[in-house]
C-alpha positions as a Markdown table, in Angstrom:
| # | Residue | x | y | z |
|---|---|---|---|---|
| 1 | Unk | 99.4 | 81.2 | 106.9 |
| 2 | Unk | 100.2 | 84.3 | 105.0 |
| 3 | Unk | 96.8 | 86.3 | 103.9 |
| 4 | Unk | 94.6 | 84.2 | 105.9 |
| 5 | Unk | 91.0 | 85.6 | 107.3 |
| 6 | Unk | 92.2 | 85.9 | 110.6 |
| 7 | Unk | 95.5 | 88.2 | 109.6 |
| 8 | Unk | 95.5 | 91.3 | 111.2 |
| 9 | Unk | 98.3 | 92.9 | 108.9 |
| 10 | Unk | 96.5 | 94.6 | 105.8 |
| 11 | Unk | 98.5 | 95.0 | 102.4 |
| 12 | Unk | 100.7 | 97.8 | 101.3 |
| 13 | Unk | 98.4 | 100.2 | 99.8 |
| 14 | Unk | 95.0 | 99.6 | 101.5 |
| 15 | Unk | 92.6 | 102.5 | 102.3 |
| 16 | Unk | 91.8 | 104.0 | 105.8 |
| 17 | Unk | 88.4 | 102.2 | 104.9 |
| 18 | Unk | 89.9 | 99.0 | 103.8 |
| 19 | Unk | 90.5 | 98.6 | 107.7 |
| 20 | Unk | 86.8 | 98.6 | 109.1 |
| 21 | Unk | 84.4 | 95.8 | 108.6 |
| 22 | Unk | 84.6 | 93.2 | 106.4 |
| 23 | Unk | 83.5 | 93.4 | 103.2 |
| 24 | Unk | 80.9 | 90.2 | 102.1 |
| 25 | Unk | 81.7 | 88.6 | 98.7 |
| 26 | Unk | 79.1 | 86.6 | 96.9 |
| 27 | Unk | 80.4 | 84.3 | 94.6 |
| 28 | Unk | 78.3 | 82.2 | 91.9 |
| 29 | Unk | 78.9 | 79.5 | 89.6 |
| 30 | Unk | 77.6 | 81.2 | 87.1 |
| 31 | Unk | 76.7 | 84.8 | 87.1 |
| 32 | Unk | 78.9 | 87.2 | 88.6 |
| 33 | Unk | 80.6 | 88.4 | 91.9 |
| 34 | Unk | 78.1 | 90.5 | 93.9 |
| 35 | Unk | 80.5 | 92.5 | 96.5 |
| 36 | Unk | 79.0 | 94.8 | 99.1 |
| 37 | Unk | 79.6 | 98.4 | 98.1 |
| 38 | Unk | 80.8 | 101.4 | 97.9 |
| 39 | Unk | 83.8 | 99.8 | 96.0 |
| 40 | Unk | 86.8 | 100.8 | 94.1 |
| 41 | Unk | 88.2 | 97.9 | 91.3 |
| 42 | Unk | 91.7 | 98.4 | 90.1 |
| 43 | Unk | 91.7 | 96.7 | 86.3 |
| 44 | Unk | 94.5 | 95.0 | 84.7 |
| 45 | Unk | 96.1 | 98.3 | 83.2 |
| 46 | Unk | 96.2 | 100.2 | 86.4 |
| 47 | Unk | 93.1 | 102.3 | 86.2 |
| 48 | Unk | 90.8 | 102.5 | 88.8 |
| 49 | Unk | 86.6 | 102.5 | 88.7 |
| 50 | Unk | 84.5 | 102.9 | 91.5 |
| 51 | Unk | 81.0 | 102.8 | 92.6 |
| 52 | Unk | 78.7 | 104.1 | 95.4 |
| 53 | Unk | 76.2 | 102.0 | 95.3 |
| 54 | Unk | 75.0 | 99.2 | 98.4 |
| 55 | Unk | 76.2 | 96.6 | 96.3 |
| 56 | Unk | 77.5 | 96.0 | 92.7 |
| 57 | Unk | 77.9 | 93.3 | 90.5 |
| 58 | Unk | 81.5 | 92.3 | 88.7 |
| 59 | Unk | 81.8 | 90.4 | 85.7 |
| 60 | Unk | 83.8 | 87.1 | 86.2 |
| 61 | Unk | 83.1 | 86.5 | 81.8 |
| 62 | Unk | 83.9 | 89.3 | 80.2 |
| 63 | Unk | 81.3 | 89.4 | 78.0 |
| 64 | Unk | 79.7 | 92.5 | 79.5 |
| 65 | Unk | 80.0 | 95.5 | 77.5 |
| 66 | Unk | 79.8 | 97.4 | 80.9 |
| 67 | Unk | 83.2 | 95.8 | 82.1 |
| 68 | Unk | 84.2 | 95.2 | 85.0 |
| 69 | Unk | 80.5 | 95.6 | 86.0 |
| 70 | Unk | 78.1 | 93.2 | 85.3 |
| 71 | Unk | 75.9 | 94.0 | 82.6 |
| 72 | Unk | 74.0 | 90.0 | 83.1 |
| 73 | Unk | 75.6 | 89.5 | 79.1 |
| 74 | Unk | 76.4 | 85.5 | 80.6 |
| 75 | Unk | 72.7 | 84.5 | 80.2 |
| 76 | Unk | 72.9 | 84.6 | 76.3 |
| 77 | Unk | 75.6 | 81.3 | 76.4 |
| 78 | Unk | 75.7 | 80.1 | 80.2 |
């Protein structure tokens, strides 16, 4: 299967660091995706933001004003 977990072959484009450990993903229902840092998020229109910290938290609403990041703006209507 193409892109499984257990793929070895990493995609065009991916960083030196991209190669290391694995990277854990913490997905809720609803609040946002916590991902294990330092990361680097590529947006729709090609730019690229990135952030040093252990871990960071990415919008899955788009209601934050802090967008991509997480700015906890989905406990007004979740």
């Amino acid at each position: 299967m193409p892109n499984s977990p257990s793929d070895p072959v990493r995609p065009a484009g991916a960083s030196e660091a991209a190669s290391g450990e694995a990277r854990r993903v913490v997905m809720s229902r609803k609040g946002p995706m916590l991902v294990e840092g330092p990361v680097e998020v590529e947006l729709e229109d090609g730019s690229v933001v990135s952030s040093d910290r252990f871990q960071v938290a990415l919008c899955t609403c788009r209601r934050s004003r802090r967008y991509p990041w997480c700015d906890t703006s989905h406990r007004d209507r979740a």
